[in-house]
N, C-alpha and C positions, 0 to 999 in steps of 0.2 A: 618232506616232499609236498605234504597237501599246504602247509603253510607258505611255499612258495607259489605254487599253482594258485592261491587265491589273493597273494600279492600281483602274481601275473595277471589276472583277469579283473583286478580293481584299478590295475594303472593301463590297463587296456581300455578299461570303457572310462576311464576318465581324459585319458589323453590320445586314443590310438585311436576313437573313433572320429575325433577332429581334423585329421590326415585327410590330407587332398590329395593323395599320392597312394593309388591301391595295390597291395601285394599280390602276385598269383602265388599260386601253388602246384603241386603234381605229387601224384603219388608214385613211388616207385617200386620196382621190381628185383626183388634178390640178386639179380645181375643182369648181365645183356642176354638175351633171348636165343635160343638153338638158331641154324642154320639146316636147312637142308630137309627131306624129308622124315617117315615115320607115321606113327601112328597119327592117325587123323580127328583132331579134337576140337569142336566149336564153342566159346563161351559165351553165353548168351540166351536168351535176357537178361539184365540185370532188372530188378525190380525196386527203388527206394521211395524207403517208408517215407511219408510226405516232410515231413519235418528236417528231413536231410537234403531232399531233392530240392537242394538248390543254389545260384552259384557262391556263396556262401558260406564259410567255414562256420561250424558249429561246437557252440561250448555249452555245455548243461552245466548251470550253475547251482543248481540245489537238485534234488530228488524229482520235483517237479516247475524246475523252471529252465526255459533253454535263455542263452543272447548269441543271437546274428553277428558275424564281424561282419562290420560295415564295408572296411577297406580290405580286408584278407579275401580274396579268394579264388575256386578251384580255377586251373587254366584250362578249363573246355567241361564237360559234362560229365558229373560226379557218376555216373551208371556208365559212362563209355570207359572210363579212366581205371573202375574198379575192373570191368572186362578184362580191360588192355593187360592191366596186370598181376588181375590171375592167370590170363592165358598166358603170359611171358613164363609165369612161376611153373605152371604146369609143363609147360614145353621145356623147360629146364629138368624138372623133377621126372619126368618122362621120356625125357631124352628125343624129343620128336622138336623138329621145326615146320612141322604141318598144322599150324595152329589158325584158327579163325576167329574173330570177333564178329559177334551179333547187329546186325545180320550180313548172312554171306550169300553166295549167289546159289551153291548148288549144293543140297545135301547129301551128293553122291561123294563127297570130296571127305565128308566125316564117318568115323566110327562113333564118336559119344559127345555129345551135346550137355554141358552142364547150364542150367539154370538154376538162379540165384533170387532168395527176396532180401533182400539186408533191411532187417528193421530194427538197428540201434547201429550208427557211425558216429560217436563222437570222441569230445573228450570231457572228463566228468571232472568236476570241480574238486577232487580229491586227486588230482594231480593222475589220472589214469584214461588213455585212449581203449574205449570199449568199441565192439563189433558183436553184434548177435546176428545171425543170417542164417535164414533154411535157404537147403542146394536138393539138387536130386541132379544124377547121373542117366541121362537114355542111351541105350544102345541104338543107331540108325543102321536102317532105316527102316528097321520094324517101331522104332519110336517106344519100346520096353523100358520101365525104368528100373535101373538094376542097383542104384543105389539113392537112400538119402538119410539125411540126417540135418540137422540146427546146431550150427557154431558157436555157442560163446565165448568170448577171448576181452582180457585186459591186457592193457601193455602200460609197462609206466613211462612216462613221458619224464626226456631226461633233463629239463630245464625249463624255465617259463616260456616260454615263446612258441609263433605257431609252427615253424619249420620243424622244431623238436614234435609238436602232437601231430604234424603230419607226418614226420619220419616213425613214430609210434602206430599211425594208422596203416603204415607201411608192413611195419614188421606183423601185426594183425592179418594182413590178406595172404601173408609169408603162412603165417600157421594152417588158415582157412585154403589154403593151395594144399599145403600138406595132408592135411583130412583127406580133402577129392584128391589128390593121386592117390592114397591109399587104396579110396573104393574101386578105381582103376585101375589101376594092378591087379587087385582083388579078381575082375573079372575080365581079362585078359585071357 
């Protein structure tokens, strides 16, 4: 696996960064998203660590070295996208289609507001898409925060390419949904 991932990323920056033709990307969401009401849950802020926030797919090529894909990247802003689809996940795992992304008009419309700092989104030169992110759970609109905790997750990426490490960053927000439903439930 790591032996491909770093034939993938030697014939990327030799030939993938001279592409005049840029790729997007999206991340996506365990499935299509509830319908209807429920419990009332906002996601948001999203907070990325500098080195991520930007439009830009990202590979860490050693322990301490990142490279920019020039032509790869996200299709709209990496903090709205990660929103979009925790919320999606949670309103799934929750069973509510009452879901908000950050920011919303009125916080009379929520029960629990998750914000998020993600300071590690990539994919690591050993062939594995990491996520590390502290969450905290508030209750509104006393704004109590009744749960948090820091995610770390690897996911191994299933082939060289970036659709595979961003299907891999995917299945990552999948696990990190799961966490926060849990504390949710939890305090229910």
């Amino acid at each position: 696996m790591k032996r491909i991932f770093l034939i993938f990323v030697a014939i990327w920056m030799f030939v993938g960064c001279g592409s005049t033709h840029p790729s997007f990307y999206t991340l996506s969401a365990e499935g299509p998203g509830k319908s209807g009401g429920g419990i009332g849950i906002g996601v948001g802020p999203v907070i990325l660590a500098e080195y991520v926030n930007r439009s830009n797919l990202v590979v860490q090529t050693s322990a301490n070295q990142i490279e920019v894909a020039q032509d790869h990247l996200w299709a709209g802003d990496l903090d709205h996208s990660i929103s979009r689809v925790v919320s999606i996940n949670l309103g799934r795992k929750l069973k509510t289609g009452n879901m908000r992304t950050y920011p919303w008009s009125r916080d009379s419309e929520i029960e629990y507001q998750v914000a998020m700092d993600v300071r590690e989104f990539v994919a690591g030169h050993d062939g594995y898409a990491r996520l590390q992110a502290s969450w905290r759970v508030y209750a509104l609109p006393s704004r109590r925060m009744v749960g948090k905790n820091t995610f770390t997750g690897e996911e191994p990426i299933s082939s060289g390419d970036f659709e595979s490490m961003v299907a891999a960053q995917s299945r990552l927000l999948g696990k990190l949904s799961e966490e926060i439903a849990q504390e949710i439930r939890k305090n229910r």
